[in-house]
C-alpha positions as CSV (number, residue, x, y, z in Angstrom):
1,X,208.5,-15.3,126.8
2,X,205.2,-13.6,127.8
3,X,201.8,-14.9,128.8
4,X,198.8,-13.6,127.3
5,X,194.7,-14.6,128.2
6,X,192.2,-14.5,125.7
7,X,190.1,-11.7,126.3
8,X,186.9,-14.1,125.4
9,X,187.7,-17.5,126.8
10,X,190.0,-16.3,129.7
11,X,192.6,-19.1,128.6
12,X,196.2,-17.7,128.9
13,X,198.9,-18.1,125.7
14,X,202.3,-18.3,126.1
15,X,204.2,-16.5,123.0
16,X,207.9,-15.4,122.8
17,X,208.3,-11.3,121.5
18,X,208.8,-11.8,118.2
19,X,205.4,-14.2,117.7
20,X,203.8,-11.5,119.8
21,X,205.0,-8.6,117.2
22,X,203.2,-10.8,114.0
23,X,200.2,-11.0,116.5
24,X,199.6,-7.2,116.9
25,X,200.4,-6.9,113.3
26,X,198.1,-9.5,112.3
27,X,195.5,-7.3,114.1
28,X,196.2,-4.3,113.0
29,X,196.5,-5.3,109.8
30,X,193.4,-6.3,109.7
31,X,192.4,-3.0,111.1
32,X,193.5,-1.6,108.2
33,X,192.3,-4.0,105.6
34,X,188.7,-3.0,106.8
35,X,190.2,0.8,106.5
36,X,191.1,-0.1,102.8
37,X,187.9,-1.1,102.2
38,X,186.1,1.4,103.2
39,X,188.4,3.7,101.4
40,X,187.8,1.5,98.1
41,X,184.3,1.6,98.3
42,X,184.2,5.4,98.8
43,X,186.8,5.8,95.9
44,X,184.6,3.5,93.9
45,X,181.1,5.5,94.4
46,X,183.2,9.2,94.0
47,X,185.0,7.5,90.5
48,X,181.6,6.1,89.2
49,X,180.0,9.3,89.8
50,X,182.8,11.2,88.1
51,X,183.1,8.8,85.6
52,X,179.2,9.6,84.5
53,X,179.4,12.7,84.9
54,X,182.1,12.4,82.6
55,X,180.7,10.6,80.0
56,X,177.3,12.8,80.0
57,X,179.3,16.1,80.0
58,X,181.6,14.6,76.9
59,X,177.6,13.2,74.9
60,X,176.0,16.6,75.7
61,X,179.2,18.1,73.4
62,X,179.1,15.7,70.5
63,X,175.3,15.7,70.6
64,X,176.0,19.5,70.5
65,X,178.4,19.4,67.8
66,X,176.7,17.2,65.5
67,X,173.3,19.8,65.8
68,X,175.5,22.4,65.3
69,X,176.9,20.4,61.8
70,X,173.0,19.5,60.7
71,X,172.5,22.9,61.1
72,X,175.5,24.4,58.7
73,X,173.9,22.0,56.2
74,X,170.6,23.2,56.4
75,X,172.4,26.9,56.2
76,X,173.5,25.9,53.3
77,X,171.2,24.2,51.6
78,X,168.8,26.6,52.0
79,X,171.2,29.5,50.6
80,X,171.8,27.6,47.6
81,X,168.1,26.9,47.0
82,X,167.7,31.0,47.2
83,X,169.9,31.1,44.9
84,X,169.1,28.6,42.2
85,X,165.3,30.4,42.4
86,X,166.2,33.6,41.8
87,X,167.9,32.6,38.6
88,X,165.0,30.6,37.6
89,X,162.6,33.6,38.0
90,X,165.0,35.9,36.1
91,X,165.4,33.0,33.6
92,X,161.6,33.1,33.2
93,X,161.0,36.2,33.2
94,X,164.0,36.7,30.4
95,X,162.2,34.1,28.6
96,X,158.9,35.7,28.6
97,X,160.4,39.2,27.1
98,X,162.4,37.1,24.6
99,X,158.8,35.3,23.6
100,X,156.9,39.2,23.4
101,X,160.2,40.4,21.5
102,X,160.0,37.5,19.1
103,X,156.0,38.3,18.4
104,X,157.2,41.4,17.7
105,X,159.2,40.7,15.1
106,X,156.9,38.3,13.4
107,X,154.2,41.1,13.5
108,X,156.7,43.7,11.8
109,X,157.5,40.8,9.3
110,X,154.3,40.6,8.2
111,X,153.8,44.0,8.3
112,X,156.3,44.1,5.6
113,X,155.6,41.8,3.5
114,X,152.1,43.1,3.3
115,X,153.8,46.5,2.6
116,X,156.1,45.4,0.1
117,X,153.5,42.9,-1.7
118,X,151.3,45.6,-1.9
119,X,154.3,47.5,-3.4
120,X,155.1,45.2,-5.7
121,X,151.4,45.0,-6.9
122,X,151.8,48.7,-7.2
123,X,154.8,48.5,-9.3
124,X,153.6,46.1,-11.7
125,X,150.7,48.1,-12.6
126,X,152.8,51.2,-13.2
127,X,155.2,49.2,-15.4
128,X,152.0,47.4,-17.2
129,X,150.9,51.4,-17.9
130,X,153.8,52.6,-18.9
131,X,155.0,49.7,-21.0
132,X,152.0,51.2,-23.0
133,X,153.3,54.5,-23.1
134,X,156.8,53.9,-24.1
135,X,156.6,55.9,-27.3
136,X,156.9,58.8,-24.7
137,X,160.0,59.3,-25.7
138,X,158.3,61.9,-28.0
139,X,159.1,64.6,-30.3
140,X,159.2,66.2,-26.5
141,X,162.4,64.9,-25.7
142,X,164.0,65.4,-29.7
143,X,164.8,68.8,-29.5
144,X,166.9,68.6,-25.7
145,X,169.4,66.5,-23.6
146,X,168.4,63.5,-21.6
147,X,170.0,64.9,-18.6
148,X,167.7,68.4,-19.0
149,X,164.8,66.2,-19.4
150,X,164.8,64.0,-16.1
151,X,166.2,67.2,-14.1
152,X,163.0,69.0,-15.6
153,X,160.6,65.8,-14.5
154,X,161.8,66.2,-11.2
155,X,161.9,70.3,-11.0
156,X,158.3,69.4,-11.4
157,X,157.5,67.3,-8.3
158,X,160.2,68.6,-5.7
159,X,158.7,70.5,-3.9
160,X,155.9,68.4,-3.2
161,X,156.9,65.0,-3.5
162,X,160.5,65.5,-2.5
163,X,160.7,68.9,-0.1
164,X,163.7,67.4,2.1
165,X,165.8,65.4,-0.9
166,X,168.5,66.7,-2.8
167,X,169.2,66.3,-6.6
168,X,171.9,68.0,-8.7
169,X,174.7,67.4,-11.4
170,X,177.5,65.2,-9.9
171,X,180.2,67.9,-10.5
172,X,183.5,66.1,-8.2
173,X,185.5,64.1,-10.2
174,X,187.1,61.6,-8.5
175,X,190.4,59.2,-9.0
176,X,193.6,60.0,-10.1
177,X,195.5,60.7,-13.1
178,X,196.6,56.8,-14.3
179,X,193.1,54.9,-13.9
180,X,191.0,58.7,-14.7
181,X,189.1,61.0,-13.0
182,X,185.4,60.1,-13.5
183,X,182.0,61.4,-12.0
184,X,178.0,61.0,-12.1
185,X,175.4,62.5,-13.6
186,X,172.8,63.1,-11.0
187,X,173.1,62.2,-6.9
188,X,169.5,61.9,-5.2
189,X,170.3,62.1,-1.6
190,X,166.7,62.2,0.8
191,X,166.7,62.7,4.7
192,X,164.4,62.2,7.4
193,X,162.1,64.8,8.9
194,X,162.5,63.7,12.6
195,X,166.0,63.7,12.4
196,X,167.6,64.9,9.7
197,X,169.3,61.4,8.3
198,X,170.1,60.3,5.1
199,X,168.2,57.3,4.4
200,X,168.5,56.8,0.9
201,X,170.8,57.8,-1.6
202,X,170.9,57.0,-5.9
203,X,173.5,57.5,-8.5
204,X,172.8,58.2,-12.0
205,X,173.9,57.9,-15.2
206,X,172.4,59.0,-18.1
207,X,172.9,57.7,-21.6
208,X,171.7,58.6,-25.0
209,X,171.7,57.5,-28.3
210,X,173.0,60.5,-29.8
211,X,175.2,61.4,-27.0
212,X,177.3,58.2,-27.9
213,X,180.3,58.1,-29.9
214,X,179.6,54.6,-31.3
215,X,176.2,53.7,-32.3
216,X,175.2,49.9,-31.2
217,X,176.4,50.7,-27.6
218,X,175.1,48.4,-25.1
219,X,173.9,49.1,-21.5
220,X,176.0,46.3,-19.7
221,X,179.1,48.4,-21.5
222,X,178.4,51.6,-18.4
223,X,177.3,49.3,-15.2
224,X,181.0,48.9,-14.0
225,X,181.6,52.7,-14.6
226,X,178.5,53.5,-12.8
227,X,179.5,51.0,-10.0
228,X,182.8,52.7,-9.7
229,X,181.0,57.0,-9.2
230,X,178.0,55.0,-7.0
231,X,181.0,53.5,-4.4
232,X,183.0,56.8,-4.4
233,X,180.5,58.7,-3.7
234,X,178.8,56.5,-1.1
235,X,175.4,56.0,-2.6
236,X,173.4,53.1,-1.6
237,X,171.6,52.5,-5.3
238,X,172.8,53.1,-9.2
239,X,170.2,53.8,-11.6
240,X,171.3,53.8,-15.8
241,X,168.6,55.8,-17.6
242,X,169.2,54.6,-20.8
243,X,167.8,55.0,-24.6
244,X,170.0,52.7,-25.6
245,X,169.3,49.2,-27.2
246,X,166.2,50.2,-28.3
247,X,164.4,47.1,-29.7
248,X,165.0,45.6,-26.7
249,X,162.1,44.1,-25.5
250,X,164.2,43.3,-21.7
251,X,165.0,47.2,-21.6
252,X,161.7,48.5,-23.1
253,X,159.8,46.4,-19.7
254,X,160.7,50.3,-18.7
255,X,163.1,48.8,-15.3
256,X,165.2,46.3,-15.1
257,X,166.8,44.5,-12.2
258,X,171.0,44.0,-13.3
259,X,171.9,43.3,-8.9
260,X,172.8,39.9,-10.4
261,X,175.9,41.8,-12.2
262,X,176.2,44.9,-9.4
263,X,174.2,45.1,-6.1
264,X,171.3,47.6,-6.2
265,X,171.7,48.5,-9.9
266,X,169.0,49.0,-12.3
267,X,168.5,50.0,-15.6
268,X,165.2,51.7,-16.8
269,X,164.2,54.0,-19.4
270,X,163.6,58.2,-19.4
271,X,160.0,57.5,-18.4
272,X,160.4,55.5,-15.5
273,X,162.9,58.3,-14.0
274,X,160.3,59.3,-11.4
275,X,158.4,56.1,-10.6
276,X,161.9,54.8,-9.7
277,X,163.0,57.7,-7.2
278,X,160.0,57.3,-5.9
279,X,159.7,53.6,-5.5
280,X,163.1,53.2,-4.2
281,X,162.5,56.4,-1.5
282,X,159.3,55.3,-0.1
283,X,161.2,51.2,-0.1
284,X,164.1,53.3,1.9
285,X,161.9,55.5,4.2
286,X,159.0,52.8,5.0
287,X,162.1,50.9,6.3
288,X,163.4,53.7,8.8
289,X,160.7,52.1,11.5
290,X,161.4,48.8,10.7
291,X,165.3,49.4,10.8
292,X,165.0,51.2,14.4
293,X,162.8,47.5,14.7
294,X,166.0,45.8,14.2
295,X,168.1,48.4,15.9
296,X,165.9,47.7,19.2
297,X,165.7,43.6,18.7
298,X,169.8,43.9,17.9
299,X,170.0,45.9,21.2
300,X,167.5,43.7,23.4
301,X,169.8,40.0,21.4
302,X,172.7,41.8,23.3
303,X,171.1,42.5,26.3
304,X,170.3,38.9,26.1
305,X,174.1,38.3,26.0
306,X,174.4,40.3,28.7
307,X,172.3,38.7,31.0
308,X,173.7,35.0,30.0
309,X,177.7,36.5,30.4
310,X,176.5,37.4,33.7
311,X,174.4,34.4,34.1
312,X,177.5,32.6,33.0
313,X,179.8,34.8,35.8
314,X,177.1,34.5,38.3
315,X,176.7,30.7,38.3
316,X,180.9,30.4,38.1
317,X,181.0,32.8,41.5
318,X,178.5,30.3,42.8
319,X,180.6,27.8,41.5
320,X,183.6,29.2,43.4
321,X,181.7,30.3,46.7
322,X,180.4,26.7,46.9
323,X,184.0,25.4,46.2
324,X,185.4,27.2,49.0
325,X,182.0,26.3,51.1
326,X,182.7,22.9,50.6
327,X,186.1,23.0,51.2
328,X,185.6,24.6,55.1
329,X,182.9,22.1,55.7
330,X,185.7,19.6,55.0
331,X,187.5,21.4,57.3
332,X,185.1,21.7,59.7
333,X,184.1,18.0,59.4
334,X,187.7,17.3,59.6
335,X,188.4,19.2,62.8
336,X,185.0,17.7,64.3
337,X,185.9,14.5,63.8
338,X,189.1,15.0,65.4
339,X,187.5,16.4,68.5
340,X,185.6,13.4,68.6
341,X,188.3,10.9,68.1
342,X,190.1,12.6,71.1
343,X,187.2,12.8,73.8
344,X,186.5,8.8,72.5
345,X,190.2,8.6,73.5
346,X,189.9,10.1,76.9
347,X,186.7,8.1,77.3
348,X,188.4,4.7,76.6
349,X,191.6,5.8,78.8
350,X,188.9,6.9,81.6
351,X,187.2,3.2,81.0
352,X,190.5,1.4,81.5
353,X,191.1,3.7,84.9
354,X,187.7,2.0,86.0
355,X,188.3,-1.2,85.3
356,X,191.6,-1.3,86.9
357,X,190.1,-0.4,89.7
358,X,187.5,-2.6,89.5
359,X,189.9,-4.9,89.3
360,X,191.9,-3.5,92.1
361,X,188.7,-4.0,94.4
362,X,187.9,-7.4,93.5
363,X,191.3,-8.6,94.8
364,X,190.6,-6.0,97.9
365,X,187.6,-7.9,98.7
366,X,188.9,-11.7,98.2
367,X,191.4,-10.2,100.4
368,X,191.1,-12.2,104.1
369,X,193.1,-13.3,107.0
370,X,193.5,-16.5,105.9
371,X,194.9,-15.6,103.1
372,X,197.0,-13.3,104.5
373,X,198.3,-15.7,106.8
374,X,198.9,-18.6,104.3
375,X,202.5,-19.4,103.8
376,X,202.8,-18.8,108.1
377,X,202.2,-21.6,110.1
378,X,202.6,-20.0,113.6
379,X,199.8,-17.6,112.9
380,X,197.8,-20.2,110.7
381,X,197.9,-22.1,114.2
382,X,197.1,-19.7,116.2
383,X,194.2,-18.3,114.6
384,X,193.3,-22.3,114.7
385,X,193.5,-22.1,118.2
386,X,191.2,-18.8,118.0
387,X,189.0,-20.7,115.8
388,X,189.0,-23.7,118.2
389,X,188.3,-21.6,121.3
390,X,185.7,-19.7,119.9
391,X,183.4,-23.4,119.3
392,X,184.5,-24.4,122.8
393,X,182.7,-21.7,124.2
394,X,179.8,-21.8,121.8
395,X,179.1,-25.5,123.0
396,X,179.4,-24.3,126.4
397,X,177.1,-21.7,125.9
């Protein structure tokens, strides 16, 4: 047993050693509850401040990353408007050479049909005059051939009318021994003075009434013949001079048009011989500008095709490009969103820290003696005692 005084009221205790030990642990205890507390509240203020700093650091990054993701679009958006106006001004400006190339070609059409109705005009005047002078096939023409005659008619003129053409007998036979070898009489073959190319090119055939073996012959009976020498020998036109059928008022118009039975065939009589080289030469060459014409709108149609194949290949790159575009910013999206779902993990993980120890300081500070003692009635009475002692000396006071 040991006596001990209050240190306040000077009143002296009597406890044995082991009520004695509780007592100085009691105290110190309480020592170090206040200890705890302080240590709490200090471990509170350093976790809050982490806790915010935490949390700004982690917005600063997604506010970062989602500028960074507005800004990609943006990239992007503005690359494919680039893009989509370049082919519109190219479009446009294909458009507007198609629109000058199409006036073109109405201007050259009706350039040529004023040509050829003027033509036309032209040739129905020379067939209304020589209509009238059919009977020219005169006592002239009795006493030689109908081949001498028209290679005479044009002797005449070559060398003014026709100083680049040529014009001769047909003197190659061609085919083989089973269907006969056959030739023309005359090839007119003429070529241009800039360049030296055949433009036009006639086969004829020349057939007279006394140069038949059957009188009564008609004209139709020579056209596939004359179809046959004009194809192997690569001629563009066939021309039947003819004296045959001579009553006929369809034949004695002077030329007739038979491209209903064989393409580019005619059939006209001896007088005609040089009004039809010549119409069908100045037809051919008058044509040589309009056929470069067609040459140049047949080259510019497939540049057109050109440009829309690689219109067609440029838009299907984009196409890809913008696939694979799309397909990173999925991936980027995807990875974002990831890093987002993990920092909101470590936020929530970092909320539930602080509100366990929130928790933990509530119960720190409902912590008190009393409770501490509850369950212990020797220290519940001495503390009573305390308690008591400590109004005593108040009243006194």
């Amino acid at each position: 047993m040991q006596e001990i005084k209050c240190p306040s009221c000077g009143q002296a205790f009597t406890i044995d050693e082991s009520g004695y030990a509780d007592l100085v642990k009691q105290v110190r205890d309480s020592e170090f509850e206040k200890q705890l507390k302080r240590e709490l509240e200090n471990s509170q203020l350093r976790f809050q401040q982490e806790q915010q700093k935490a949390v700004s650091q982690k917005d600063l990054e997604i506010e970062g990353l989602k500028s960074e993701i507005a800004k990609q679009e943006l990239s992007q958006k503005l690359s494919i408007a680039e893009a989509l106006e370049q082919v519109t001004r190219e479009r446009d400006s294909l458009k507007i050479g198609v629109d000058a190339a199409a006036r073109e070609r109405e201007l050259a059409e009706m350039k040529m049909k004023e040509h050829y109705t003027v033509l036309l005009k032209d040739r129905e005047q020379e067939i209304e005059r020589l209509v009238a002078f059919r009977t020219a096939l005169s006592t002239k023409m009795v006493g030689e051939s109908l081949e001498q005659h028209c290679q005479t008619e044009f002797d005449k003129i070559r060398a003014s009318a026709f100083p680049r053409a040529q014009f001769g007998k047909d003197n190659k036979a061609t085919g083989d021994s089973e269907t006969g070898r056959t030739k023309g009489d005359f090839i007119f073959r003429d070529f241009s003075e800039s360049d030296n190319v055949e433009f036009v090119s006639i086969m004829f055939e020349m057939k007279n009434e006394s140069e038949t073996t059957k009188e009564g012959q008609k004209n139709t009976s020579f056209l596939e013949k004359l179809d046959e020498d004009r194809n192997k020998k690569n001629c563009e036109f066939a021309v039947l001079v003819s004296v045959l059928e001579p009553d006929s008022e369809l034949y004695n118009m002077g030329i007739v048009d038979v491209s209903h039975l064989y393409p580019k065939m005619y059939v006209i009589r001896p007088t005609f011989f040089i009004p039809m080289i010549t119409l069908l030469r100045n037809a051919a060459s008058s044509s040589i500008q309009t056929r470069a014409e067609l040459v140049r709108i047949k080259e510019q149609n497939l540049d057109i095709e050109r440009f829309e194949t690689d219109l067609g290949k440029f838009r299907a790159d984009m196409e890809k490009f913008l696939g694979y575009a799309d397909t990173n910013f999925v991936k980027a999206i995807a990875e974002i969103d990831k890093s987002i779902k993990a920092l909101e993990s470590t936020k929530k993980l970092l909320q539930t820290t602080y509100n366990q120890l929130m928790t933990s300081n509530n119960k720190a500070q409902r912590l008190t003696i009393r409770e501490l003692t509850k369950g212990n009635p020797t220290l519940a009475a001495k503390f009573a005692e305390i308690e008591k002692g400590k109004s005593h000396d108040s009243e006194d006071d």
